[in-house]
PABATI-495660 format. One record per residue (C-alpha): residue in three letters; x, y, z. Coordinates in Angstrom, 2 decimals, decimal comma. Layout:
! residues N
R	ALA	X	Y	Z
...
END
This chain:
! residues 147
R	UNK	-88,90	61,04	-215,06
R	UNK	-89,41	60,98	-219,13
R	UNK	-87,06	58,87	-221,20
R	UNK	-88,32	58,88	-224,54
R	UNK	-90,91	61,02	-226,22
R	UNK	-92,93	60,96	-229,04
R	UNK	-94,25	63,68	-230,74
R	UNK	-96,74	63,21	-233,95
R	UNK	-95,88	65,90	-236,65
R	UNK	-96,99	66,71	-240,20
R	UNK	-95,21	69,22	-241,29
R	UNK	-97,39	72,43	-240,23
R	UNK	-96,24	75,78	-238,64
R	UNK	-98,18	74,63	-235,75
R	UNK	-96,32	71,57	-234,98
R	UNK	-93,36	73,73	-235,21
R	UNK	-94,80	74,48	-231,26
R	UNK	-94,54	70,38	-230,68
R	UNK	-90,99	70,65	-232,26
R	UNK	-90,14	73,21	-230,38
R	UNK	-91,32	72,38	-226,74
R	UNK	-90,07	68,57	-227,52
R	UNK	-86,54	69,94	-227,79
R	UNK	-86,69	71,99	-225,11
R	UNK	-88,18	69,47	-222,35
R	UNK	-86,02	66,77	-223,60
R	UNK	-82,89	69,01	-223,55
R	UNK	-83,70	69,35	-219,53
R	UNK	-84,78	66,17	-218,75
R	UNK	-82,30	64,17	-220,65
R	UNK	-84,72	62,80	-222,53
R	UNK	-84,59	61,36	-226,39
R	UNK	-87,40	62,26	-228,88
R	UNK	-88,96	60,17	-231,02
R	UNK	-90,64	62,26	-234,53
R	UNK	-93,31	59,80	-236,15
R	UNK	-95,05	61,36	-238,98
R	UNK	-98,71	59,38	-239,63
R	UNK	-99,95	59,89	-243,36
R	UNK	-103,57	58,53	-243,92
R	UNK	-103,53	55,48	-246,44
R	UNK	-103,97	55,75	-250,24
R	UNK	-108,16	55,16	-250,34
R	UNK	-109,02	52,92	-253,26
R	UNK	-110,50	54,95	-256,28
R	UNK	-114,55	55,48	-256,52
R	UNK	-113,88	55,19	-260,52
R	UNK	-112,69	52,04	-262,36
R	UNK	-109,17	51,63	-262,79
R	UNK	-106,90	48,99	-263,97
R	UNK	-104,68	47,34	-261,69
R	UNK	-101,34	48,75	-263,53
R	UNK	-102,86	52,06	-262,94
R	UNK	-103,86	51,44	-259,44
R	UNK	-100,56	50,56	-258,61
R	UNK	-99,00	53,17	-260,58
R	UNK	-101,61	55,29	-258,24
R	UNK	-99,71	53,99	-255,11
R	UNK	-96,28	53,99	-255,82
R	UNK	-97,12	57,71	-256,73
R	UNK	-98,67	58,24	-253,07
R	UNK	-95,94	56,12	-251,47
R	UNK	-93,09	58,22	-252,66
R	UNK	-94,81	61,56	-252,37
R	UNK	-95,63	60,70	-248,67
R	UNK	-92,09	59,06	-248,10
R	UNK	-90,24	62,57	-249,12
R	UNK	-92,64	64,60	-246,50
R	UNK	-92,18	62,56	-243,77
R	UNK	-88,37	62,26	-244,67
R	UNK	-88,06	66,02	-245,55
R	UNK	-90,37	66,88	-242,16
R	UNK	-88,67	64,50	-240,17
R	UNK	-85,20	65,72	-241,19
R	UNK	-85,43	69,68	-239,93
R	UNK	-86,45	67,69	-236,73
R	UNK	-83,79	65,38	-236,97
R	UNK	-81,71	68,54	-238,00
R	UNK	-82,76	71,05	-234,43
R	UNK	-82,87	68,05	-232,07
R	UNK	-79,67	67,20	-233,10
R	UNK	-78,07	71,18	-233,10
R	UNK	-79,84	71,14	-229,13
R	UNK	-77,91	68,03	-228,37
R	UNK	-81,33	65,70	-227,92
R	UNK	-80,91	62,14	-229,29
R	UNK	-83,32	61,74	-232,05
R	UNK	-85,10	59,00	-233,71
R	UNK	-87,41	59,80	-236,57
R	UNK	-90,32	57,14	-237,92
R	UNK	-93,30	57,55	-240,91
R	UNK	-95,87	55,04	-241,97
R	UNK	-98,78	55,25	-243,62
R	UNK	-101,95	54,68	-241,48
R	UNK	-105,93	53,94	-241,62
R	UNK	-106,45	55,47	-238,33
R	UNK	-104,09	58,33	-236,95
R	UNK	-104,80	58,36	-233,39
R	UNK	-104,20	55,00	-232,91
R	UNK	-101,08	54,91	-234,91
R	UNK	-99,27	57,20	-232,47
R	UNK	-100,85	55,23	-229,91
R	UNK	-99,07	51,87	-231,05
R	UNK	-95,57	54,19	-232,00
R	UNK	-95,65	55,14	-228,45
R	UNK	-96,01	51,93	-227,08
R	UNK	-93,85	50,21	-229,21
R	UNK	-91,08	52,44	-229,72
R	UNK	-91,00	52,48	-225,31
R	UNK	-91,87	55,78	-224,83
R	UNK	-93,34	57,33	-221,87
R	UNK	-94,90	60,35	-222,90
R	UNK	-96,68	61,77	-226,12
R	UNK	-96,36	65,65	-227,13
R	UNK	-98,81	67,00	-229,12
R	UNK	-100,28	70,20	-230,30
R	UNK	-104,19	70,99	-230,50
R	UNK	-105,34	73,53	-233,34
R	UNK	-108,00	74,96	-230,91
R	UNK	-111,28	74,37	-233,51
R	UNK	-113,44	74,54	-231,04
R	UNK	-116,81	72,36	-230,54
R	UNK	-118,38	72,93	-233,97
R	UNK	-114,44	72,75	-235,58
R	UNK	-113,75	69,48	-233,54
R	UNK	-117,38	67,98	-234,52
R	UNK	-116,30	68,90	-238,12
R	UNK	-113,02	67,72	-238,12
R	UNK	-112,47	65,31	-235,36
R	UNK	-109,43	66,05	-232,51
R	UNK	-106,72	63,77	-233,20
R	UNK	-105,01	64,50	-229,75
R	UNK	-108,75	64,02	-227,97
R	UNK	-108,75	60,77	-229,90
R	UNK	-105,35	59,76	-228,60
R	UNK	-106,31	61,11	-224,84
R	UNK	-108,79	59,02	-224,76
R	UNK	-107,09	55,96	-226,12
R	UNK	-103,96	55,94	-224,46
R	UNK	-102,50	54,98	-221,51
R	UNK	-99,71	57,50	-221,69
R	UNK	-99,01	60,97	-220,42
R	UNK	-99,82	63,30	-223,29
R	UNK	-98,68	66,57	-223,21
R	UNK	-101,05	69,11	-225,13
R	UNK	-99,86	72,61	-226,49
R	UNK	-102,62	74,84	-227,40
END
């Protein structure tokens, strides 16, 4: 059935519920999980700034989103591991999300995609945008969507 699966997380209680089902599924499947954490990219200041301080700017942003994904990865690394799931844990930083976890997915050979929905509803999602519509859409893979 399902080998290897990916599930997007960012550190929230509500991908706790990804985290959770992940591990569980894989546990009775025999599956492995793949964690990928997608940070958006460091957007180039509106205000003038010198190129020291621009790159002072990103090195800033590059270790601040390094330790979340590393310390969000890790507890997943941490209760795959303590279920007996292989785990494989991956961050980058990204200009478009949905089609980050897209590419992950594809490249990394897995065959499905987990992924939890925070339920904003039509005006929320218009607002907001719905990563997991965006990667429904996009994707040839199962996906997997936790309310």
């Amino acid at each position: 059935m399902y080998q290897r699966i990916l599930v997007p997380v960012d550190g929230s209680d509500l991908t706790d519920r990804a985290i959770n089902a992940s591990i569980d599924l894989a546990r009775q499947l025999g599956a492995a999980i793949t964690g990928f954490v997608a940070e958006p990219r460091l957007e180039l200041p509106d205000r003038p700034t010198s190129a020291a301080g621009l790159l002072r700017e990103a090195e800033e942003y590059d270790a601040i989103t390094a330790a979340h994904a590393q310390e969000v990865l890790g507890r997943f690394a941490q209760r795959a591991q303590e279920a007996g799931v292989a785990f494989e844990g991956h961050h980058a930083q990204v200009s478009r999300i949905d089609k980050a976890i897209i590419t992950e997915a594809e490249s990394r050979g897995c065959d499905l995609i987990v992924m939890v929905t925070h339920g904003r509803g039509a005006f929320g999602e218009f607002l907001y945008g719905s990563q997991t519509k965006a990667v429904l859409s996009g994707s040839r893979l199962p996906l997997l969507v936790l309310h």
